[in-house]
ZAMARGU-4260 file (C-alpha; in steps of 0.2 Angstrom, whole numbers, plus 5000, padded with zeros to 4 digits):
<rodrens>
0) 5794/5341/4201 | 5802/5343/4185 | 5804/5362/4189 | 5815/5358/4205 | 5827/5345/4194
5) 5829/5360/4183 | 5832/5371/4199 | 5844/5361/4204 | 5854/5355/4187 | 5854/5374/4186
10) 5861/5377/4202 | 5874/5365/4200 | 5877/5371/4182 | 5881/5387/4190 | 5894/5379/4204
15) 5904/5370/4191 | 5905/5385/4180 | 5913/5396/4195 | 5922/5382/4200 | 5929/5381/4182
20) 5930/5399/4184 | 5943/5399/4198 | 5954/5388/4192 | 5957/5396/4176 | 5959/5412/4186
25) 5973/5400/4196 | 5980/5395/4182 | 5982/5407/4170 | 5982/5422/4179 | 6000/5426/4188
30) 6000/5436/4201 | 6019/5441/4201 | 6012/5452/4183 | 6004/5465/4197 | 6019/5467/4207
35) 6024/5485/4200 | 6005/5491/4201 | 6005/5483/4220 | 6021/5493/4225 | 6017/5509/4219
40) 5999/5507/4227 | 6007/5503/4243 | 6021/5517/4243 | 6009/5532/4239 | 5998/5525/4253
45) 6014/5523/4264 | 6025/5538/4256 | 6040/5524/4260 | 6047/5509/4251 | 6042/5493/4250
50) 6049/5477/4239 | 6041/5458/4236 | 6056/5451/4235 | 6046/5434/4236 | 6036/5425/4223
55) 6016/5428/4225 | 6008/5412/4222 | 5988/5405/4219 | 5985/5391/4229 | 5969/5382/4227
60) 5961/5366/4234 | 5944/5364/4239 | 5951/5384/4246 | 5955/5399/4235 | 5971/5407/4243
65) 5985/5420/4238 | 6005/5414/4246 | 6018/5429/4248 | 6034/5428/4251 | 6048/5438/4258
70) 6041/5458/4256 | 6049/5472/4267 | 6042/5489/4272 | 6054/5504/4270 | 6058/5516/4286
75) 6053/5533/4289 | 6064/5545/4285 | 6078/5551/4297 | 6078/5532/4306 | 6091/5524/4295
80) 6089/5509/4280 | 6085/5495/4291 | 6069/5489/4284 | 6053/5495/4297 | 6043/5479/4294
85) 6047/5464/4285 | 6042/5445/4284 | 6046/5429/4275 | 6031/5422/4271 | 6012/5422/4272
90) 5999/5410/4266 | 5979/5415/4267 | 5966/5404/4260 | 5947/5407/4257 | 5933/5393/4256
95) 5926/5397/4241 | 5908/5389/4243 | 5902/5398/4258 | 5903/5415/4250 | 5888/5410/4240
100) 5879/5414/4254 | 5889/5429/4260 | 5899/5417/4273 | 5918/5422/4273 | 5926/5404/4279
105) 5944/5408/4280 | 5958/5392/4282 | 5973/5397/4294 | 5981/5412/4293 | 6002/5408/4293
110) 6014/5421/4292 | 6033/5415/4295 | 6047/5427/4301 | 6039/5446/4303 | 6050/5458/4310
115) 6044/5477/4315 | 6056/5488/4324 | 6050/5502/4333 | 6062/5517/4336 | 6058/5533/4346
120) 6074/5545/4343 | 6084/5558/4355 | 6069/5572/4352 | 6055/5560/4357 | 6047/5558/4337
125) 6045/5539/4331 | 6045/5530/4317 | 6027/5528/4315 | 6021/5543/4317 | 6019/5548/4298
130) 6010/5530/4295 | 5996/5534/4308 | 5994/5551/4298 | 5991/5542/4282 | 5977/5532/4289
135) 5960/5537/4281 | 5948/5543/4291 | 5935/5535/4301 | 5917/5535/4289 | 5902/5538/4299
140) 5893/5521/4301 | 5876/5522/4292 | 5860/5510/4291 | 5861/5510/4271 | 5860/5493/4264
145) 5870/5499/4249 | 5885/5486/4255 | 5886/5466/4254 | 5885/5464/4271 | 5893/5446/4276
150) 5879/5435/4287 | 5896/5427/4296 | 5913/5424/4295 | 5927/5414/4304 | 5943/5410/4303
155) 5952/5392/4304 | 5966/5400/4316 | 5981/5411/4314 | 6001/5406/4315 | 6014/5418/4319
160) 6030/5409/4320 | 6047/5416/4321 | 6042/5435/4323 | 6052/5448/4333 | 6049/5465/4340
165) 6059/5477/4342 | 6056/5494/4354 | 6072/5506/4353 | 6069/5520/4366 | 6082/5532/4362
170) 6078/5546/4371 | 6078/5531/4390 | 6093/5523/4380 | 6085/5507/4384 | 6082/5494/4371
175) 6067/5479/4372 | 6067/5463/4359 | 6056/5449/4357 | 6062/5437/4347 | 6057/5418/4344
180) 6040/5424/4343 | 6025/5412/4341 | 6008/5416/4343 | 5995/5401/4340 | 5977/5401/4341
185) 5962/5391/4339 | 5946/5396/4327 | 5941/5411/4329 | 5924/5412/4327 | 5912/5428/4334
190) 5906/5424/4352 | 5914/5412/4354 | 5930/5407/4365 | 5947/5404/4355 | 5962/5393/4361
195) 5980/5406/4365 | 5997/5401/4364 | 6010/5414/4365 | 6030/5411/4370 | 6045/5421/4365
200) 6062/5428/4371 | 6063/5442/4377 | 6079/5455/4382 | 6082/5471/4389 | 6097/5482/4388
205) 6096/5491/4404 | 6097/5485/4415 | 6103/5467/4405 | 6091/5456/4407 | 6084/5440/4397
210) 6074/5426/4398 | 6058/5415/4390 | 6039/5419/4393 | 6026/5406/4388 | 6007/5409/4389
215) 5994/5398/4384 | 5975/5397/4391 | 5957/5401/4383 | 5950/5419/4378 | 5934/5424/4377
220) 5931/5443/4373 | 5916/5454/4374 | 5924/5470/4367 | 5908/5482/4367 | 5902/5476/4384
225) 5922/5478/4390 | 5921/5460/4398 | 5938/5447/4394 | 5942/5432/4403 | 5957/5417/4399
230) 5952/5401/4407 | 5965/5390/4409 | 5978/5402/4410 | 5996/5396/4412 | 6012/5405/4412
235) 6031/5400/4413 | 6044/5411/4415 | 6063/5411/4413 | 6073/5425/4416 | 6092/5431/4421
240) 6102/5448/4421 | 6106/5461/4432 | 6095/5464/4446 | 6087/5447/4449 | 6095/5433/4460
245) 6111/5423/4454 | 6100/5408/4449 | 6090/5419/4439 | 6070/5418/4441 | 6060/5403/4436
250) 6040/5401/4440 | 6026/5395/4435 | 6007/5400/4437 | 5991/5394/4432 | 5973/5402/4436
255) 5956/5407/4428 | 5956/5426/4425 | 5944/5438/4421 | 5941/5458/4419 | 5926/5469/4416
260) 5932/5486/4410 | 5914/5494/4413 | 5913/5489/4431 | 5931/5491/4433 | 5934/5472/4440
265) 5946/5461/4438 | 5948/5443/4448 | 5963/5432/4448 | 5955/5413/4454 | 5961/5399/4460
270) 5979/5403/4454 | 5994/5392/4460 | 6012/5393/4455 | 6029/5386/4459 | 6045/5392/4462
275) 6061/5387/4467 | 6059/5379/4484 | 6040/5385/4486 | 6022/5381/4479 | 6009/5396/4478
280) 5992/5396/4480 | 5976/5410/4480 | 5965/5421/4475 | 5964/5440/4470 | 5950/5452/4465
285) 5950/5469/4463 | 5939/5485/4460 | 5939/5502/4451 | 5956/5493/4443 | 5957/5510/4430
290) 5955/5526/4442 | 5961/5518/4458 | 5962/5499/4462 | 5958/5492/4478 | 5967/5474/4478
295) 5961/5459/4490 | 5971/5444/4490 | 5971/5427/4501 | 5988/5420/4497 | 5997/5403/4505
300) 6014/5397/4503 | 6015/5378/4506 | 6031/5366/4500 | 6044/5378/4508 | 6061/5370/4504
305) 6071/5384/4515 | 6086/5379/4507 | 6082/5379/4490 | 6073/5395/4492 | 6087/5404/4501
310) 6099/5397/4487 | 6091/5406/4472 | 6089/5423/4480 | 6108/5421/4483 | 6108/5419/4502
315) 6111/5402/4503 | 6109/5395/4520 | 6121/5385/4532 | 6122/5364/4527 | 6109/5352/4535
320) 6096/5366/4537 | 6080/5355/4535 | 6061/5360/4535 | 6046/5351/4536 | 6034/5347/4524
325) 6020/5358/4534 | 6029/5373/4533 | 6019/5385/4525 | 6014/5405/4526 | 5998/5411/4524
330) 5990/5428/4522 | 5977/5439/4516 | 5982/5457/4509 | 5972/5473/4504 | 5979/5485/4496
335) 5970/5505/4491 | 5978/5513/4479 | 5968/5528/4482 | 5968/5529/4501 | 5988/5523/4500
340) 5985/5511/4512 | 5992/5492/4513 | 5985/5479/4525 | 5993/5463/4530 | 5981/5452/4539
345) 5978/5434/4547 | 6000/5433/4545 | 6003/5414/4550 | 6020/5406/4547 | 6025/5387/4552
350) 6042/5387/4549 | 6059/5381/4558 | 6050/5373/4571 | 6040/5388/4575 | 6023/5394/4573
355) 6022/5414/4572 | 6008/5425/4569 | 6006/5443/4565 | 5995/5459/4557 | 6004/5476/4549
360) 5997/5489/4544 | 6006/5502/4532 | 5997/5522/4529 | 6004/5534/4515 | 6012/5519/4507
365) 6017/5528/4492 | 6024/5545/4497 | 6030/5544/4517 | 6026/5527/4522 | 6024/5523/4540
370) 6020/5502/4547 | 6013/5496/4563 | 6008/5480/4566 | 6012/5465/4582 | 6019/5449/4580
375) 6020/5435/4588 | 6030/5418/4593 | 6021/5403/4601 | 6030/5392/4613 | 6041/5382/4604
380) 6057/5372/4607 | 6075/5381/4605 | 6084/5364/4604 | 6073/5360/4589 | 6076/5373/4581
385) 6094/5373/4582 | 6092/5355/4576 | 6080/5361/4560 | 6093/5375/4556 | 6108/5361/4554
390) 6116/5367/4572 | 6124/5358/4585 | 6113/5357/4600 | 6125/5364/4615 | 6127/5353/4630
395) 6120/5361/4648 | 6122/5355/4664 | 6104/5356/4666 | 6096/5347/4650 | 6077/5355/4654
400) 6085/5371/4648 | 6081/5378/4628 | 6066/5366/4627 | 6053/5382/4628 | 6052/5400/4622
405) 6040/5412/4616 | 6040/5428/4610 | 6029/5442/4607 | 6031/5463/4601 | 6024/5477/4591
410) 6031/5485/4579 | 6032/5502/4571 | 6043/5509/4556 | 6048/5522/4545 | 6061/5525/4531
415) 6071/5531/4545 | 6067/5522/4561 | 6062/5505/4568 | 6052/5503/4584 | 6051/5488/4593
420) 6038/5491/4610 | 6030/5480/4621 | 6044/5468/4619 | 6042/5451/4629 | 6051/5436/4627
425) 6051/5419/4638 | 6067/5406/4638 | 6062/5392/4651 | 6059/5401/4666 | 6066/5416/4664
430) 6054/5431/4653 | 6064/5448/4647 | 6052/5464/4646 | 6059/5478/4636 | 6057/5490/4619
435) 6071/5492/4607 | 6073/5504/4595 | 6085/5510/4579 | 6087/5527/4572 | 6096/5532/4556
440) 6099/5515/4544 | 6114/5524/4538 | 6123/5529/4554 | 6115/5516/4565 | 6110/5524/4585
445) 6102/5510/4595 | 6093/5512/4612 | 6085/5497/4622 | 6078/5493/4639 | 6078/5477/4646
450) 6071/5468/4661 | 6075/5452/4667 | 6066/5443/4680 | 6078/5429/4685 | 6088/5418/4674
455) 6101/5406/4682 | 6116/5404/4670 | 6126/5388/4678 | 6109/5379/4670 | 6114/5382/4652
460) 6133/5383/4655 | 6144/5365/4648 | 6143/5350/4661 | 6155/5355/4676 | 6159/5372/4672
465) 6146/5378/4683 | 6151/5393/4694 | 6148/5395/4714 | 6133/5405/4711 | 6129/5414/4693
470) 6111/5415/4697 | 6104/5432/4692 | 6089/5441/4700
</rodrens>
């Protein structure tokens, strides 16, 4: 008994004297006196300049930690003075008790305003090369016990706010930047998931374009089996500039995703989204995702505002156009990279009034493509439609007429022709067989035949401008 009490007066003997320990190294030690030694240390590792501009600064509660401030990286020579890397700040703090038992407890890692600018010039060499020849080699990995191996470690969460990238392609003369940069996360303990937040701005020179990305969810890695996943995931997006519509772009999507690299899998889950005038829902997986991906996709588009839609893609439609709340389009995709082949299946559409179906199918998708596929309209009302689309409905001596059409076709296309075949198309009583078909998008050619059955016009003329006898046969 005795023995323990002395075990334990020992050990604690032993705590207070490192604790003791530490702070004198706090307090009397000043880290700013090693600035010259870490400079030089740095530029012969670097062969470029760097500066601590800031102060270097012990911190110490019941965590041991170092606080940097402003310190810039030099750029390689040939790429001009502005700095390659620099930061404002950096704060990283150690628990010091669970080192005793080789346990590396780190607080959050913060680091406020880092910049890196990455430069390829006119002859293709960047501004990193000579850094990565610097690196020192990769040591064999041994089973020698020689090293104080750590039992564990983890990390309270990292802080990046304020960052910006910079990637300045010469030789394309096209400039990215992020900027506004904030990456948060969670602990980040081994095995085991780690809350993600990332949002910055982002523009591009050419063509000009700019916006705001945010993305957030939960990531859990396996980096030697090759499996990832972010549950929860949710992204926004806000973005304008040449090439995108007048209202810019502005979406939303959240899903659970996952990949395994060794399987080659990847599958986008129960995702919905928003934009503009439209809700989107679905589901994608695909398969050999790295040699050469096969895509299967269910997706449904619900919440059609017609309007709205049409406004932000710059065609705005005619005043008092009005869709229903069960408008929607749904429809499942495949796509083979491989095979170069795109398949449109189980095409339904609700819109206007109208219910329309369809397949396509598209071959040599990505060198000389070429679509076929059928459509079809079922009976629906012409009046209504008019009506839905904001139209005035015309007055007709007979008031039966444009209450029911229907429509079907195939279809076949290339980059320089369009074929429309087996072409029927039913106004009240009357049905129209043809085909119809366009050559040469440039210098248009059409060509079409037509047969009508038997249509009788004084029926859909105004009231009292009927003639003797316009009835066709």
């Amino acid at each position: 008994m005795k023995l323990i009490k002395l075990l334990i007066w020992l050990a604690g003997a032993l705590v207070l004297v490192l604790v003791v320990a530490a702070v004198a190294v706090v307090t009397l030690v000043d880290p700013n006196d090693f600035k010259p030694e870490i400079t030089a240390v740095v530029e012969k590792q670097t062969g470029r300049s760097f500066a601590i501009d800031g102060d270097i600064a012990w911190t110490f509660t019941p965590w041991l930690g170092l606080k940097l401030g402003a310190i810039t990286l030099g750029n390689a020579r040939g790429f001009g003075t502005q700095p390659f890397a620099s930061l404002s700040e950096a704060e990283i703090r150690v628990a010091l008790m669970p080192l005793f038992s080789k346990q590396l407890v780190m607080d959050r890692v913060r680091v406020e305003g880092l910049s890196v600018t990455l430069v390829k010039n006119k002859s293709g060499k960047t501004n990193w090369e000579d850094l990565i020849t610097r690196l020192p080699a990769e040591q064999p990995t041994t089973d020698s016990t020689g090293g104080v191996a750590l039992a564990g470690f983890a990390i309270g969460g990292v802080a990046i706010r304020d960052a910006r990238l910079v990637w300045d392609d010469r030789q394309l003369g096209v400039r990215y930047e992020l900027a506004n940069l904030n990456i948060e996360t969670g602990a980040l303990k081994p095995g085991e998931p780690v809350k993600l937040a990332v949002g910055f701005d982002f523009t591009r020179s050419k063509p000009k374009q700019g916006g705001r990305l945010e993305i957030s969810g939960v990531l859990s890695a396996d980096p030697k089996a090759g499996r990832y996943a972010l549950a929860d995931l949710k992204i926004s997006v806000n973005a304008r500039g040449e090439g995108l519509p007048p209202a810019g772009v502005q979406a939303t999507l959240a899903a659970q995703l996952s990949a395994d690299l060794a399987a080659q899998t990847l599958a986008l889950s129960d995702f919905s989204g928003t934009v503009p005038g439209a809700r989107l829902n679905g589901s994608i997986n695909g398969r050999q995702i790295i040699e050469a991906p096969v895509i299967d996709g269910q997706l449904v588009v619900d919440k059609i505002n017609l309007s709205v839609l049409a406004a932000g893609l710059g065609q705005p439609l005619p005043k008092g156009v009005d869709t229903g709340a069960d408008d929607r389009i749904s429809a499942k995709v495949h796509f083979d990279q491989g095979a170069e082949t795109l398949v449109l299946q189980e095409f339904r559409a609700n819109l206007l009034n109208m219910s329309i179906a369809g397949n396509l199918t598209g071959q040599r998708v990505m060198s000389a493509p070429v679509f076929s596929g059928g459509l079809t309209v079922a009976a629906f009302s012409p009046r209504e439609v008019l009506a839905a689309l904001g139209q005035a409905v015309p007055e007709t001596t007979d008031p039966k007429v444009l209450t029911r059409a229907s429509a079907s076709l195939e279809v076949s296309a290339t980059k320089e022709r369009v074929d429309l075949s087996n072409l029927i198309l039913k106004l009240d009583d009357t049905e129209i067989r043809g085909k119809f078909a366009l050559r040469n998008f440039e210098k248009p050619a059409y060509t079409f035949t037509l047969d009508i059955d038997a249509i009788d016009l004084d029926r859909y003329l105004p009231p009292g401008q009927q003639g003797a006898d316009r009835k066709m046969s």
